[in-house]
C-alpha positions as MATLAB code, in Angstrom:
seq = 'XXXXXXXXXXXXXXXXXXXXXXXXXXXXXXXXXXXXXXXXXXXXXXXXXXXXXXXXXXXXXXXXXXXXXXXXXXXXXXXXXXXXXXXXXXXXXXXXXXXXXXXXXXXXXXXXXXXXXXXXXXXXXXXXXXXXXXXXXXXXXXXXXXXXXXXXXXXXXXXXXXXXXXXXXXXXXXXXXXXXXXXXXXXXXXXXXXXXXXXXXXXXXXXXXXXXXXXXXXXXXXXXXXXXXXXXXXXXXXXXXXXXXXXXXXXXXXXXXXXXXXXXXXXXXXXXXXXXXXXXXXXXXXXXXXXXXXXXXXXXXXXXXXXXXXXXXXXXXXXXXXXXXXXXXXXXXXXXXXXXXXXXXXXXXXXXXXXXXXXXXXXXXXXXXXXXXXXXXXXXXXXXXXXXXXXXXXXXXXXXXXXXXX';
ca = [
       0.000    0.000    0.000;
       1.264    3.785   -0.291;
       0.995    6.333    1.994;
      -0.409    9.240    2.084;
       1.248   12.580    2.987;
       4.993   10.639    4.084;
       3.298    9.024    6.774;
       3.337    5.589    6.962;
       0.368    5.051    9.353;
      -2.611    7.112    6.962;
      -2.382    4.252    3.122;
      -4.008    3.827   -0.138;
      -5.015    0.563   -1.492;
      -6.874    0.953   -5.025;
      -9.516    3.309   -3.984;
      -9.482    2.442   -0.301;
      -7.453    4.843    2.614;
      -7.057    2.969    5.708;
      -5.936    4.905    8.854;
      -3.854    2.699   10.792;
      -5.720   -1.033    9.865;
      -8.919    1.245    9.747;
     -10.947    2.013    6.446;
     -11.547    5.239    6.464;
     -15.421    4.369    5.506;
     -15.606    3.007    8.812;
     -15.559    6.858    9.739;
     -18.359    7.976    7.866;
     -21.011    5.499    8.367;
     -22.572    6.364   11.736;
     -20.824    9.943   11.814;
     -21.561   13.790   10.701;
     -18.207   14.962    9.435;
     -15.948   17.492   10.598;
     -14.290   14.328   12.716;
     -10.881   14.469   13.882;
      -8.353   11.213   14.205;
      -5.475   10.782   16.297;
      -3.247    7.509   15.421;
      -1.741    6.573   18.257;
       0.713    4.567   16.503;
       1.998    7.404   14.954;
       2.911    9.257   17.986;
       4.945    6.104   19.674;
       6.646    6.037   16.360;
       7.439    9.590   16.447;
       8.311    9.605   20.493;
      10.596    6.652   19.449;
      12.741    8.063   16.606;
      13.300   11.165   18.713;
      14.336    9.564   21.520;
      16.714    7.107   19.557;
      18.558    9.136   17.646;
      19.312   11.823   20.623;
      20.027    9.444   22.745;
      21.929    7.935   20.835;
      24.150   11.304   19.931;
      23.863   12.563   23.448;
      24.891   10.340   26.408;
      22.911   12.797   28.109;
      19.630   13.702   26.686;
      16.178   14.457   28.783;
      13.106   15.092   26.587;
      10.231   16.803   27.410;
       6.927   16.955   25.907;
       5.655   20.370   25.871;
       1.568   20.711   26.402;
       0.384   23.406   24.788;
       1.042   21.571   21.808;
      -1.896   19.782   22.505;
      -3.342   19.096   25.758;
      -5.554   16.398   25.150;
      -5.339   13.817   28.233;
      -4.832   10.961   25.972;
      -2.422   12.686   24.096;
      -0.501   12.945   26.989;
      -1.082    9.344   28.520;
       0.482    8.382   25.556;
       3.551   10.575   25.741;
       4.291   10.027   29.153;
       4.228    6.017   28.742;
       7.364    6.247   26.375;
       9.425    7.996   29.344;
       9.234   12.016   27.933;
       8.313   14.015   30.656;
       6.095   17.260   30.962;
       6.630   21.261   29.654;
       3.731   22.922   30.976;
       3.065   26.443   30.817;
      -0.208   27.063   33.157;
      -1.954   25.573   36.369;
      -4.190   23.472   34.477;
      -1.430   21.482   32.661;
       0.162   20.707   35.565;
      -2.857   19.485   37.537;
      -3.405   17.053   34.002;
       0.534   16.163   34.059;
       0.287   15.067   37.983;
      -3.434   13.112   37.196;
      -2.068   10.977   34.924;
       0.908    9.899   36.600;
       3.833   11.914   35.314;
       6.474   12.342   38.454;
       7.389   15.668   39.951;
      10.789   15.199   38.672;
       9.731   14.864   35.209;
       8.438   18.383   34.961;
       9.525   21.531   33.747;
       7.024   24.854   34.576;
       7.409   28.100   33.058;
       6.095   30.893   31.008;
       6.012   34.493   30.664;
       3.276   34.218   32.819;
       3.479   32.377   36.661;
       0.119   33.199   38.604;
       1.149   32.352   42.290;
      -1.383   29.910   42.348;
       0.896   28.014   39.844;
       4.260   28.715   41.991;
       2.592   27.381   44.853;
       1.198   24.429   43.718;
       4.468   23.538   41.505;
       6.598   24.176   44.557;
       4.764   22.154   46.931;
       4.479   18.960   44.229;
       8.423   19.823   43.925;
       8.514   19.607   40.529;
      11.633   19.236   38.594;
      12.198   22.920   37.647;
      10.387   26.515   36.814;
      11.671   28.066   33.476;
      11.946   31.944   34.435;
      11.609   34.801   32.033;
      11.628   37.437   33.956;
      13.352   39.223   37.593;
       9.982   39.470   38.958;
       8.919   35.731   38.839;
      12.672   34.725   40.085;
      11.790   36.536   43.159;
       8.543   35.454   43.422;
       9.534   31.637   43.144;
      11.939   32.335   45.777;
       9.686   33.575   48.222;
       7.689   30.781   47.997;
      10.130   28.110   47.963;
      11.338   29.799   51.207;
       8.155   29.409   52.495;
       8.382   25.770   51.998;
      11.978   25.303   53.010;
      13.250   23.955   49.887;
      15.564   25.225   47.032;
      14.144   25.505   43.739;
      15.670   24.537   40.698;
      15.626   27.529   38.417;
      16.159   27.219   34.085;
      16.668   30.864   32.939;
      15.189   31.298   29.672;
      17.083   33.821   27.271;
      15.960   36.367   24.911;
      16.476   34.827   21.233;
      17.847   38.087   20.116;
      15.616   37.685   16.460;
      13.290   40.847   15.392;
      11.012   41.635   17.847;
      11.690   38.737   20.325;
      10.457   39.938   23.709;
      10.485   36.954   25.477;
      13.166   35.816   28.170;
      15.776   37.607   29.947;
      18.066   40.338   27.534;
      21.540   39.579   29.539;
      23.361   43.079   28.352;
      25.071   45.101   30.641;
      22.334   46.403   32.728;
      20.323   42.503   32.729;
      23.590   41.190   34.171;
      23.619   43.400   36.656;
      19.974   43.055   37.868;
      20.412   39.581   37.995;
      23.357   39.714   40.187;
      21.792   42.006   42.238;
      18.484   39.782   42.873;
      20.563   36.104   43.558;
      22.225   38.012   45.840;
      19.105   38.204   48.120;
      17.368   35.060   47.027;
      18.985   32.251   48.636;
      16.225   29.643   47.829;
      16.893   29.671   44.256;
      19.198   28.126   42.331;
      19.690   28.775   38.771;
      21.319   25.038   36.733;
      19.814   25.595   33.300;
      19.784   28.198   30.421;
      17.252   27.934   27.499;
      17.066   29.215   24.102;
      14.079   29.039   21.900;
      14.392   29.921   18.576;
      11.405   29.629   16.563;
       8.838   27.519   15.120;
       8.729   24.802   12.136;
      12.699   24.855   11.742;
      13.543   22.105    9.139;
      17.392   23.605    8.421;
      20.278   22.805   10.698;
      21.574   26.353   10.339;
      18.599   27.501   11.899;
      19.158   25.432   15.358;
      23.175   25.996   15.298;
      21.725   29.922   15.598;
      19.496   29.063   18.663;
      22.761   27.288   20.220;
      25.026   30.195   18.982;
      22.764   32.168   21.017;
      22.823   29.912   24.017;
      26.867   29.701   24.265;
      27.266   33.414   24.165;
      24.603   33.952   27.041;
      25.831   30.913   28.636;
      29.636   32.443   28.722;
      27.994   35.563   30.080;
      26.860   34.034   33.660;
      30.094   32.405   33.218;
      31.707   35.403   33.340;
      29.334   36.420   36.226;
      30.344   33.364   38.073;
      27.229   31.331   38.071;
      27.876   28.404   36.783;
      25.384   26.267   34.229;
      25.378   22.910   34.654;
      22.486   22.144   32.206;
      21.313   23.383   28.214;
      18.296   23.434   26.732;
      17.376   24.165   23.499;
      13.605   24.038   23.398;
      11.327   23.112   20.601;
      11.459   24.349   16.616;
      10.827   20.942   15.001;
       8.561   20.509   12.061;
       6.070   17.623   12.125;
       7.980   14.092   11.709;
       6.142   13.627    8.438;
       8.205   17.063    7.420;
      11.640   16.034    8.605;
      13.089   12.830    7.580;
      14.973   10.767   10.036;
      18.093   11.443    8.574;
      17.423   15.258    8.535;
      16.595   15.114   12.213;
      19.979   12.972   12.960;
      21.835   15.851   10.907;
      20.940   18.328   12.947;
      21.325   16.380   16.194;
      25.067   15.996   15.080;
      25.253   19.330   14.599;
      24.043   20.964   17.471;
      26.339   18.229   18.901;
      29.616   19.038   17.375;
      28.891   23.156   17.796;
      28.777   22.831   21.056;
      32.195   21.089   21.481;
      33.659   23.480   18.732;
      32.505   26.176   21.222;
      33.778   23.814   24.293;
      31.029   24.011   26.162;
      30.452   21.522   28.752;
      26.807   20.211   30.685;
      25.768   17.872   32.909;
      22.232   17.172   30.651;
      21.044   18.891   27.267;
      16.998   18.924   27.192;
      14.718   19.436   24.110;
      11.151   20.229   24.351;
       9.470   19.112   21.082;
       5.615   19.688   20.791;
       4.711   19.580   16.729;
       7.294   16.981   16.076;
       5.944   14.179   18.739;
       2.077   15.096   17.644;
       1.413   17.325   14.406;
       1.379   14.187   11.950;
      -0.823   11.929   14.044;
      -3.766   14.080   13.773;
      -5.578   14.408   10.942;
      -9.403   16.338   10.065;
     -11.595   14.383    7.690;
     -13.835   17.317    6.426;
     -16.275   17.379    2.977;
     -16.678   19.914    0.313;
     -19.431   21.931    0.963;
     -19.578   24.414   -2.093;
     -17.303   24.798   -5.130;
     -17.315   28.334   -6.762;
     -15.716   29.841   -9.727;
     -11.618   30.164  -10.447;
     -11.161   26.473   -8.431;
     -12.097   27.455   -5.338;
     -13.926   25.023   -2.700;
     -15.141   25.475    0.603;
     -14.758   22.903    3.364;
     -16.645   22.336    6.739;
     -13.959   23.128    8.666;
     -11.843   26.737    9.169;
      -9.965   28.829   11.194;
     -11.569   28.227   14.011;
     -10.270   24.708   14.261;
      -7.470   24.601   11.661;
      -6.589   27.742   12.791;
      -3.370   29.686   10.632;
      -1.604   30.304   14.300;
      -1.236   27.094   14.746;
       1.651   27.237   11.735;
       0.687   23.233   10.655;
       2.053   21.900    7.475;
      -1.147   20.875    6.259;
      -1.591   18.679    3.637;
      -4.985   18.443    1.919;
      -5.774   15.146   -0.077;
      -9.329   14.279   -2.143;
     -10.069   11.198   -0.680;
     -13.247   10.155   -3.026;
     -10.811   10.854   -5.306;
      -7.700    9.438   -4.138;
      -6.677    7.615   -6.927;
      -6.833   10.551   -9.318;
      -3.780   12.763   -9.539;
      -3.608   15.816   -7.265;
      -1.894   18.054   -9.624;
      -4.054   21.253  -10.095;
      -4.112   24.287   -8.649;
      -7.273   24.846   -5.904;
      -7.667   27.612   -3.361;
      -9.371   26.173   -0.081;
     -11.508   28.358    2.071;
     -13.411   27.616    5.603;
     -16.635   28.134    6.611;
     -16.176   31.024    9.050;
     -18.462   34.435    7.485;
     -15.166   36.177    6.144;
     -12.909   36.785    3.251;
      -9.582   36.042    5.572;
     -10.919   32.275    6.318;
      -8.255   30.655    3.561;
      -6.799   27.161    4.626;
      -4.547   27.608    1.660;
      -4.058   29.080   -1.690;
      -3.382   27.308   -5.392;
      -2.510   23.714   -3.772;
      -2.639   21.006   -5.945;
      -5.630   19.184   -5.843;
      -7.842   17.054   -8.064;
      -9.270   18.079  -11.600;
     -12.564   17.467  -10.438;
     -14.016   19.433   -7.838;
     -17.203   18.111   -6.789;
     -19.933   19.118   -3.825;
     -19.698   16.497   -1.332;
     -16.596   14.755   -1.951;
     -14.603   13.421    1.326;
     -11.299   15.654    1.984;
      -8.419   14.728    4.208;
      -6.435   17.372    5.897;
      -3.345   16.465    7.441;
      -0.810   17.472    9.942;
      -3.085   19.119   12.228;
      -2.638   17.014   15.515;
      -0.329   19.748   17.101;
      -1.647   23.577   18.067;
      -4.611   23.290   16.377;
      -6.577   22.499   18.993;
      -4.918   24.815   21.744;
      -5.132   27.989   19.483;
      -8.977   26.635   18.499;
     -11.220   29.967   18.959;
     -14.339   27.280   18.798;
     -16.764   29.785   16.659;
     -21.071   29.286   16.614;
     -20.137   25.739   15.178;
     -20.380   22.468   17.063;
     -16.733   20.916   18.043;
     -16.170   17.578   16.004;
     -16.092   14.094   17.408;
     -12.376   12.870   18.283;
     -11.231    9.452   17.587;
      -7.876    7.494   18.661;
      -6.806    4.769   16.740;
      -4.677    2.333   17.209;
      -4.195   -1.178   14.670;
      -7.610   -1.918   14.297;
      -9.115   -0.388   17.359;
     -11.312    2.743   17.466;
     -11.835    4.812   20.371;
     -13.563    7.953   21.054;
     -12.359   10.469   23.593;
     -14.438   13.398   22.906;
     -17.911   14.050   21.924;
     -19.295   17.642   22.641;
     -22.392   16.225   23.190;
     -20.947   14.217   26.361;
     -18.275   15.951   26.935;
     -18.929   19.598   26.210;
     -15.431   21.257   25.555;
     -12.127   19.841   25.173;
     -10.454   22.931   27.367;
      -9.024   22.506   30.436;
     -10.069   23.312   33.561;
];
């Protein structure tokens, strides 16, 4: 069988598409599309290649999946059996991390934004470490470790220096001077690990050698200021699997690898935080063609509400009462939301044939999508987990009511 989309869990036999061992027909029978699938399968797969090839390259490697990729509980059952432990940005996540099992010491908390609800509740569970951005929070997550009698384990996360970046601390002159100025009076802190984030859907090795270039030079700074780092992490950035080939994802691991000895910089543990890369390509939106309209363009029953642009997903659209015909002319693809800016994408190649009604595919959509969903007057669409032959549904807004957390 071929796949469909470089993803060898979602295959073509003839006229048939299986997801997993499931015909896709077995979808449509008893349901009223927009439906989403997750194949489990797909995600182990991905967890696995990630964690063998870094592991491999560094003796030293700690991954961490990070939530707000999607927050789905399943999802993250999933993620946590294969040993990755938790990123979590708000109070929420970490009361879903801790529910389904994942230890203390397998989570990292931080964001530009630490409600002391959050500090309390992380510091009391003692998990693993808070990832500062700012002075204020430092001395905020001090305060309340003191309160508890502990010392914290502090990651610093560092401004990525691109256009516009505001995020994470700016260590110039004056930064490295407040910060020497505030561990001086915060003796329940201790500050092990610097982070740099660089961006979003990076797929070139130059682009991650930049987030480590930035890293070093911050890294030599606190050096220099005589705190020493005994940990590196380099966040997220990775497309979804289906995107970056194994060998492509093993080039880059080498060379983040070999930059950092060129630089001779020494850790204890390097961490990566990949979101889109463990999740985007298991999820996929089976959606129909609702209207076709002059100069190739269709409409589907989906849109930016739920395939939303901010989420930044490779998406991949395939005709699947169509499949066997070739998808090789050009089709604009708008949503159902009442505006002109609801465009999925523009001239993609698609089937000659555009007909009302016809099944549609849409791929890559299992990371972000969900968490940057704005919902909309339209009802949320069933969401299945597959795995071999097995079908399982984990939401239904008519049970369920909202996939959000709480």
């Amino acid at each position: 069988m071929r796949r469909i989309g470089g993803n060898n869990f979602i295959k073509r036999d003839d006229r048939k598409i299986y997801l997993d061992n499931v015909p896709l027909e077995t979808f449509l029978k008893n349901n009223e599309d927009p439906l989403m699938i997750f194949l489990e399968n797909r995600i182990r797969y991905n967890l696995k290649t990630f964690q063998d090839i870094f592991s491999k390259i560094f003796e030293n490697f700690r991954g961490f999946y990070s939530y707000k990729a999607n927050f789905l509980s399943e999802i993250c059952e999933i993620v946590n059996s294969e040993g990755i432990g938790a990123e979590v940005i708000s109070f929420p996540e970490l009361k879903l991390a801790l529910s389904i099992g994942v230890l203390p010491e397998n989570i990292l908390v931080g964001g530009p934004y630490l409600p002391k609800k959050l500090i309390e509740y992380s510091v009391k569970n003692r998990v693993k470490q808070f990832i500062i951005y700012n002075i204020k929070d430092l001395r905020e997550v001090n305060h309340i470790a003191k309160n508890h009698g502990i010392v914290q384990d502090i990651c610093l996360r560092v401004n990525s220096q691109r256009y516009g970046a505001k995020l994470g601390f700016r260590l110039d002159a004056d930064g490295l001077i407040a910060l020497k100025d505030v561990l001086m009076e915060c003796n329940n802190i201790e500050i092990t690990t610097l982070l740099s984030h660089y961006g979003s859907q990076m797929n070139n090795p130059e682009q991650f050698l930049s987030n480590v270039e930035i890293l070093v030079n911050n890294f030599k700074k606190l050096d220099n200021l005589g705190l020493k780092i005994k940990n590196i992490n380099l966040g997220g950035g990775f497309p979804e699997a289906s995107v970056m080939p194994k060998n492509q994802l093993e080039k880059i691991a080498i060379s983040i690898k070999n930059r950092l000895k060129e630089l001779s910089i020494s850790y204890e543990q390097i961490y990566f935080e990949p979101g889109r890369y463990f999740i985007g390509d298991a999820g996929i939106f089976i959606a129909r063609i609702i209207n076709v309209i002059p100069d190739r363009w269709i409409f589907l029953n989906i849109g930016n509400h739920i395939c939303p642009k901010f989420a930044r997903s490779s998406l991949r659209f395939y005709n699947a009462s169509q499949i066997e015909n070739p998808h090789k002319f050009k089709t604009s693809i708008a949503g159902i939301i009442p505006s002109e800016q609801d465009v999925l994408v523009k001239y993609y190649f698609f089937t000659e044939k555009l007909i009302e009604g016809d099944i549609v595919l849409v791929l890559n959509v299992g990371a972000y999508n969900l968490t940057f969903s704005t919902r909309f007057p339209y009802t949320l669409p069933k969401i299945y987990l597959v795995k071999n032959n097995d079908v399982k549904i984990i939401f239904d807004s008519n049970i369920d009511g909202d996939f959000s957390l709480k």
